[in-house]
C-alpha positions as CSV (number, residue, x, y, z in Angstrom):
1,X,35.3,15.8,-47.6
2,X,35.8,11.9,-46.6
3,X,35.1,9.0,-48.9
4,X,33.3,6.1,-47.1
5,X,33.6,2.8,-48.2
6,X,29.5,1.2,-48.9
7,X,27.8,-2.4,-49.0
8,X,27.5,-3.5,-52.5
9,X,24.5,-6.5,-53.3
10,X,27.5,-8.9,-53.7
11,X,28.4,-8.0,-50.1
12,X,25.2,-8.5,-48.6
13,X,24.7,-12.1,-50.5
14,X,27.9,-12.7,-48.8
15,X,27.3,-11.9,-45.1
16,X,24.0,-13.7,-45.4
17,X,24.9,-16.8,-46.7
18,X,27.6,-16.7,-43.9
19,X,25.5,-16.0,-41.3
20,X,23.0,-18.4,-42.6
21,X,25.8,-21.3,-42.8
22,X,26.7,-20.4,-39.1
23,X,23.1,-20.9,-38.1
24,X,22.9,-24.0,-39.8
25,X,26.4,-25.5,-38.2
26,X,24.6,-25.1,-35.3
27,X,20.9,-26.5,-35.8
28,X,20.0,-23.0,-35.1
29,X,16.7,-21.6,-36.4
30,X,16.4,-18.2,-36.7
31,X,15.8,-14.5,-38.5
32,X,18.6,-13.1,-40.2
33,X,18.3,-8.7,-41.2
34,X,21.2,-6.4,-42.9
35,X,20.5,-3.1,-42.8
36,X,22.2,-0.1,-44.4
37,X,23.7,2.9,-42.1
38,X,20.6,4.4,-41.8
39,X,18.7,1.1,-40.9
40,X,17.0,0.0,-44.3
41,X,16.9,-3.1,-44.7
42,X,18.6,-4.7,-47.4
43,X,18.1,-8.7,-47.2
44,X,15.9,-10.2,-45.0
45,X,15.3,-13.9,-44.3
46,X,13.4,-16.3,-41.4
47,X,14.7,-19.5,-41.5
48,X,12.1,-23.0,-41.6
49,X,11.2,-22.7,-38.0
50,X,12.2,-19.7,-36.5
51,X,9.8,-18.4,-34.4
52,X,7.6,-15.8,-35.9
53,X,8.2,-12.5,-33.8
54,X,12.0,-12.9,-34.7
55,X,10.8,-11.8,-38.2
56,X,10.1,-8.4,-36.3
57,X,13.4,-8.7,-33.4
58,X,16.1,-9.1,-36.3
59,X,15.4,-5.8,-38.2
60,X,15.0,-4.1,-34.8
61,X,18.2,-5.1,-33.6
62,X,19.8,-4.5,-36.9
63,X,18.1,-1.0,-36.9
64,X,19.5,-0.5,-33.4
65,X,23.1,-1.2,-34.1
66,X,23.6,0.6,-37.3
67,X,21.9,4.0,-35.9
68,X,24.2,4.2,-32.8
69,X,27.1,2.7,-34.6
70,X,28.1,-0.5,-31.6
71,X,26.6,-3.9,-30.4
72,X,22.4,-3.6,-29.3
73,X,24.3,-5.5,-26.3
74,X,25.4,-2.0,-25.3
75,X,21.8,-1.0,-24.8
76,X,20.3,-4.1,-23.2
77,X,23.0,-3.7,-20.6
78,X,22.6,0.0,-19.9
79,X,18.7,-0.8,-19.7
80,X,19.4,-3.8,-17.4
81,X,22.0,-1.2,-15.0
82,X,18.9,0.6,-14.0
83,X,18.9,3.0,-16.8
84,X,15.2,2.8,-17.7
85,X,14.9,6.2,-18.8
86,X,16.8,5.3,-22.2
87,X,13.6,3.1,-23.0
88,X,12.3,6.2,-23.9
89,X,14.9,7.1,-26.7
90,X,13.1,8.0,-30.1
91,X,13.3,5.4,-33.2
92,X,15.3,3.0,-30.6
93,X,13.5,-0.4,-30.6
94,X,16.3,-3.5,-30.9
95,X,17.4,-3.3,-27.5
96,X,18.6,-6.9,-27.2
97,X,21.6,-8.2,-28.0
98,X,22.2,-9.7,-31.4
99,X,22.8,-6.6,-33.4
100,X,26.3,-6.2,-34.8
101,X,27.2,-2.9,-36.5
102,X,29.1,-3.3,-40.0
103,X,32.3,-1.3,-39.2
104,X,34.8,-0.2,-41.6
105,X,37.8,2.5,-41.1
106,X,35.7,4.2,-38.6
107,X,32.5,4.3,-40.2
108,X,29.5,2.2,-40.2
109,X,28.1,0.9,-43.1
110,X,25.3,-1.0,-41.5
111,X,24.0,-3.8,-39.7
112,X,23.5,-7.5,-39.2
113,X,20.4,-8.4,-36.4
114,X,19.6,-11.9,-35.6
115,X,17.0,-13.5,-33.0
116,X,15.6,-16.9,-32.9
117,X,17.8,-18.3,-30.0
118,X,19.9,-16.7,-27.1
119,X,21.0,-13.6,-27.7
120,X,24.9,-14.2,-27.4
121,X,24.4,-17.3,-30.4
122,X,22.1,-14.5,-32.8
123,X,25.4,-12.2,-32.1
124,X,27.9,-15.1,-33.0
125,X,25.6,-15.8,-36.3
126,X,25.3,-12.0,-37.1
127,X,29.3,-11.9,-36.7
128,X,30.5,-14.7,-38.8
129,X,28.3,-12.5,-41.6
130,X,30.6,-9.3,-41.3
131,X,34.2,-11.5,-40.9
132,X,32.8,-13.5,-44.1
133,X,33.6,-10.1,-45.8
134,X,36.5,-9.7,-43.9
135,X,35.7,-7.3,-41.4
């Protein structure tokens, strides 16, 4: 039997006021989700002006990462090589990038998803959340 290390609530205030800070910095409005390593979400916040359908992007993304344990990156660019097929895979929907699995000692212990601007700025905001934590 392994032991697995888990978020704790203290955690999760942490990585999103990180990744809330980082979107700030930059005049960045957007949706911020964590997600357990199932994909429940855990905290959940838009920011003044972020456009409405990143309230539904972030958890998908967040969702995305955590289930398959690496960046939503991974499957925007498989989809994007002409692998349309895995469009069809079941309980996938987050396939852009900005979804940053919450690794620790080999296991995931969730996810941070963010949308509101380009994708490769909601990654760098969802990844100052996890190194606030130290990870």
């Amino acid at each position: 039997m392994k032991t697995q290390s888990s978020l704790e609530l203290s955690d999760i205030k942490t990585i999103a006021a990180a990744a809330e800070a980082e979107a700030l910095k930059n005049n960045w409005a957007v949706s911020i989700a964590i997600v357990d390593a199932g994909g429940h979400l855990l905290h959940f916040a838009r920011m003044d002006a972020a456009p409405p359908i990143s309230s539904h992007i972030a958890p998908a993304k967040a969702h995305t990462a955590a289930l398959g344990r690496r960046e939503s990156k991974v499957y925007e660019d498989v989809i994007n090589g002409g692998r349309y097929s895995f469009l069809t895979a079941p309980t996938v929907q987050g396939l852009l990038e900005g979804g940053v699995p919450i690794m620790k000692d080999g296991f995931c212990l969730g996810a941070v998803g963010v949308s509101g601007v380009k994708s490769n700025e909601d990654a760098q905001i969802a990844k100052a959340g996890i190194a606030a934590i130290g990870l």
